[in-house]
Structure formats: C-alpha cells, structure tokens
C-alpha positions as CSV (number, residue, x, y, z in Angstrom):
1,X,16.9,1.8,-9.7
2,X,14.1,2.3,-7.5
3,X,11.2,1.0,-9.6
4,X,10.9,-2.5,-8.2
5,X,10.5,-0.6,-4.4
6,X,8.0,1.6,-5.8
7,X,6.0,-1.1,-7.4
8,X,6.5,-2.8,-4.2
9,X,5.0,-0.2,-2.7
10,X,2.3,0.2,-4.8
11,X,1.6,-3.3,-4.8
12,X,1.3,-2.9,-0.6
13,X,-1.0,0.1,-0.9
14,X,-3.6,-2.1,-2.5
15,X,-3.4,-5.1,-0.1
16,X,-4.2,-2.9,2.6
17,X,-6.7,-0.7,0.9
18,X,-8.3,-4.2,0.1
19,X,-7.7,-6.0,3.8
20,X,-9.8,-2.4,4.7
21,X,-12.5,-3.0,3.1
22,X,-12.9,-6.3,3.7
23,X,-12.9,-4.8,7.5
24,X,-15.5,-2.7,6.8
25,X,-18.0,-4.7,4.5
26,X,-17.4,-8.1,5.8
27,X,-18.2,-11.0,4.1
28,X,-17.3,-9.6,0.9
29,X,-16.6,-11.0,-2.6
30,X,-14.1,-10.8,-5.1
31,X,-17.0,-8.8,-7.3
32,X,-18.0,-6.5,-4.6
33,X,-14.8,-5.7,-3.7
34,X,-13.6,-4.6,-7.5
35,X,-16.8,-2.8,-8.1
36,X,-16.4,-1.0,-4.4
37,X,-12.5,-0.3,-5.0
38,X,-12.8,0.5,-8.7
39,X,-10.0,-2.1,-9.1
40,X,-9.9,-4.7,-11.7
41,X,-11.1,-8.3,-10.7
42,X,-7.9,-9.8,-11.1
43,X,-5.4,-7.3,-8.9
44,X,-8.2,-7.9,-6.3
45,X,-8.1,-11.6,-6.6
46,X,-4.6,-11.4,-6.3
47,X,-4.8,-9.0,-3.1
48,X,-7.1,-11.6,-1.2
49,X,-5.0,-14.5,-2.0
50,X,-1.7,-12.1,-0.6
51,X,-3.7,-11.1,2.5
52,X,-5.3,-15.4,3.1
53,X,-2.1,-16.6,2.6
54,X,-0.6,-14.7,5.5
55,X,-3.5,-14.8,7.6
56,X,-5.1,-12.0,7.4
57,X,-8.6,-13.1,6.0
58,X,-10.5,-16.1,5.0
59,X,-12.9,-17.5,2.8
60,X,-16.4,-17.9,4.0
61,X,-19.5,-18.5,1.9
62,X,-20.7,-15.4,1.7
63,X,-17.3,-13.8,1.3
64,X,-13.7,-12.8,2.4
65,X,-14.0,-11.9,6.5
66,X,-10.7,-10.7,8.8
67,X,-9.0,-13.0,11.1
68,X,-7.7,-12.0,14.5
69,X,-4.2,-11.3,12.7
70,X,-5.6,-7.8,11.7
71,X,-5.5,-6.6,14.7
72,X,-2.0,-7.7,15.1
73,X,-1.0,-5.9,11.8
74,X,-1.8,-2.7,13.0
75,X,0.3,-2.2,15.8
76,X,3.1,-4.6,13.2
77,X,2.6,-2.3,10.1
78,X,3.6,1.1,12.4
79,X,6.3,-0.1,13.5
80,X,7.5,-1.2,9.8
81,X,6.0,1.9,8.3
82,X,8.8,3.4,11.0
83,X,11.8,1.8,10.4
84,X,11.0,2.1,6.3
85,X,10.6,6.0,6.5
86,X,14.1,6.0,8.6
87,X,15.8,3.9,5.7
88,X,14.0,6.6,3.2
89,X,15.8,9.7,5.2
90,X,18.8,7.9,5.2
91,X,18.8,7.4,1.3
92,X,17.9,10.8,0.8
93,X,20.5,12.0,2.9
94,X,23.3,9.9,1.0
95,X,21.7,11.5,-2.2
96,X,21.9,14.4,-1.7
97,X,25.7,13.9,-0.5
98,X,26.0,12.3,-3.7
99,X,24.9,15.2,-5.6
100,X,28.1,17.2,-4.0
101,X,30.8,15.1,-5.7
C-alpha cells in the first residue's frame, strides 16, 4: 500500500542528492555526475531532466549549472518536508488505532 510513496520518496532523494551536486561541482556532466554519485548514467539523466524541467538547472556547454530557483527550493522543500512529516504522524497514529480493533 505504501510502496508507490516510498518509491516516490526514493525517487526525490536522488533529485536532490543530484541538484547538490550540481551545486557544488558546477558545470557538471551527466558522466561526472554518475561517476561522483556512484549512480547509473541513466537514473542521473533522468534526475537532470526532472530538476531542468522545473527550473532548477540548465544546460550549458560545459555542463548542468543551478538557476536562481535553488535558492527558492530551500526555504520551499522545509516547509513541504514539514507538512509531509505531519501527514506521517498522523498515519502512524491512525495505525496504531488500527491495531486496537
């Protein structure tokens, strides 16, 4: 049941992990990125497509760089990261109700 929101999870983990390092070793390219990560070529492809189409980074010729959204994301991301751990209590709570019938 919750397998799709844990892959969803997952899935978010790695954008970010990859949006960091683009942060820190920017421009930066598909092949440096994998090798740095120790992710495969295609998950990190996938991760920079994710991250240009909302904003995040672009293309340059040298490699990925951060657009002026990231700063925006971090104060965004803490406040989503807040409400999600609320939902997560409340779930846990209604479990563990659940486990009394």
């Amino acid at each position: 049941m919750l397998e799709r929101m844990k892959s969803e999870i997952d899935m978010t983990f790695r954008h970010l992990l990859v949006l960091k390092a683009v942060k820190e070793n920017q421009p930066i390219g598909i092949f440096k990125l994998s090798e740095l990560l120790k992710l495969p070529n295609h998950k990190v492809r996938y991760s920079l497509r994710i991250l240009e189409q909302a904003g995040l980074i672009r293309p340059s010729p040298q490699g990925a760089i951060v657009t002026e959204r990231f700063e925006e994301l971090k104060n965004q991301v803490d406040d989503d990261i807040k409400d999600i751990s609320e939902k997560i209590e409340e779930i846990k709570i209604l479990v563990d109700e659940m486990k009394m019938l």
